[in-house]
C-alpha positions in Angstrom: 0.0 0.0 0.0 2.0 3.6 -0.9 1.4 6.6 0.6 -1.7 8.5 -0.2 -2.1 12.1 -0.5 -4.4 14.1 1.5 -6.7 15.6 -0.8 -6.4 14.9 -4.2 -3.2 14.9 -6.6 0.0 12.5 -7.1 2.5 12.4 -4.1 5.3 15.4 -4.8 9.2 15.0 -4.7 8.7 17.9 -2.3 5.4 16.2 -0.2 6.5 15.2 3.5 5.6 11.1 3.7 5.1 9.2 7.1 2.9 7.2 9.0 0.0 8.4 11.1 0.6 7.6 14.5 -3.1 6.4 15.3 -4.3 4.1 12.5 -0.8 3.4 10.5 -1.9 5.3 7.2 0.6 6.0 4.9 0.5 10.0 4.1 2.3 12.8 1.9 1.9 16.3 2.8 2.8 19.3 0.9 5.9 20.5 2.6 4.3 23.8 3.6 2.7 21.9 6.0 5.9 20.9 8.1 5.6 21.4 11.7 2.1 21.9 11.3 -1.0 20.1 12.8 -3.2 18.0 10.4 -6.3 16.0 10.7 -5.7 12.3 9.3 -8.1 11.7 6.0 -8.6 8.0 7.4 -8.9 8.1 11.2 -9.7 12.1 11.3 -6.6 12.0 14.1 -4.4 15.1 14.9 -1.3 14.7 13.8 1.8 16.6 14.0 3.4 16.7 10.6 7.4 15.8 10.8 9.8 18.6 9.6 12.4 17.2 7.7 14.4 20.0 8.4 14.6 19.2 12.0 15.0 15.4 11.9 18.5 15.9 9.9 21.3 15.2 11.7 24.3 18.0 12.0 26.0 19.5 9.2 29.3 17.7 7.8 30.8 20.9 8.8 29.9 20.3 12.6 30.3 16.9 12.5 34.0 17.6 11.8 34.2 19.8 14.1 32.9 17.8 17.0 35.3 14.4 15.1 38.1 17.4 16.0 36.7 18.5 19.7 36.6 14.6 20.6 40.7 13.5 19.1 41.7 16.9 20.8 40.2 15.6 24.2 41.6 12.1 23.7 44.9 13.2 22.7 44.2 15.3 26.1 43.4 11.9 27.9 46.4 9.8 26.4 48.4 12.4 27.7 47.0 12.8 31.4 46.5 8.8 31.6 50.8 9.2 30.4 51.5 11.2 33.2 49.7 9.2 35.9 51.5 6.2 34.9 54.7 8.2 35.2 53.7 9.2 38.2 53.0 5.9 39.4 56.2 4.4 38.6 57.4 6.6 40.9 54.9 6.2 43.5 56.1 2.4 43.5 59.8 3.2 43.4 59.8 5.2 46.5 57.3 2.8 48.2 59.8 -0.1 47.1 62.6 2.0 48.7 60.7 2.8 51.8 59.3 -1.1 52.6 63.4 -1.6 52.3 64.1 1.2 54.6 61.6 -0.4 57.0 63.2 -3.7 56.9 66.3 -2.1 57.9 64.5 -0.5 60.6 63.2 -3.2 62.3 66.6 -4.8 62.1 68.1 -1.7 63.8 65.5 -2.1 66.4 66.3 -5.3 67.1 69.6 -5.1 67.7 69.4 -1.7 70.1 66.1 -4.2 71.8 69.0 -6.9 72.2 71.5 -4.3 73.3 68.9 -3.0 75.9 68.0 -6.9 77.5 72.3 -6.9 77.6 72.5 -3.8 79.5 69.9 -4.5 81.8 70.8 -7.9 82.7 74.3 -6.3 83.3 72.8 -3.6 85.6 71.0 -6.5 87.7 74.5 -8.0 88.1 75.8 -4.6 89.2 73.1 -4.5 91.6 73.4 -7.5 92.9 77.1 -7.3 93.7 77.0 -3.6 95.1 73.5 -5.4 97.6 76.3 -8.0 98.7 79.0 -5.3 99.6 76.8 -2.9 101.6 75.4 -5.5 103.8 77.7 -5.9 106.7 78.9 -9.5 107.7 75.8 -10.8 110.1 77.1 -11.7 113.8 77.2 -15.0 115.1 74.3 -14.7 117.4 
């Protein structure tokens, strides 16, 4: 079934076609009436006629444009996504050279801990002996 013209006459290069959104009708509509509110000549619904105008997409000219806009702000991206993994290559470096710094560290404290015990296990010696000298000689009794 093709589209029939409202009214009479043969369907224009220039007529508007589509499909009434109530009862399916195929119609063609003098481009004049873009935009426009019509009656269907089947169902008698209103209908909005499309404007072809509007439905087109952007020009070539903007869609180069916005082809441009979008490799500029992925060239931006490749570039900030660069940096951060530069930046996190060092980030690992110095946390690499801090873990070993921490190793040593505990090492270190190990040793002074060990050094401590030694010293006060010497001390309890020292006491000890100096308890022994101050105490006089107890009396036969």
């Amino acid at each position: 079934m093709g589209a029939e013209k409202n009214g009479t006459g043969d369907i224009q290069p220039t007529d508007i076609v589509f499909n009434c959104p109530h009862c399916g009708k195929s119609l063609a509509i003098d481009y004049h009436a873009a935009g426009r509110k019509v009656k269907c000549a089947d169902c008698g619904g209103s209908i909005d006629v499309p404007d072809p105008a509007a439905q087109r997409g952007p020009s070539r000219e903007a869609l180069e444009l916005r082809i441009q806009e979008l490799q500029h702000a992925v060239e931006k991206e490749r570039r900030a996504a660069h940096q951060i993994l530069l930046e996190l290559k060092s980030v690992k470096a110095r946390r690499r050279q801090l873990e070993k710094e921490h190793v040593e560290d505990l090492k270190r404290i190990e040793t002074i801990r060990e050094q401590v015990d030694a010293m006060r296990g010497n001390l309890d010696r020292i006491s000890d002996i100096l308890d022994r000298r101050e105490k006089p000689p107890a009396l036969p009794g």
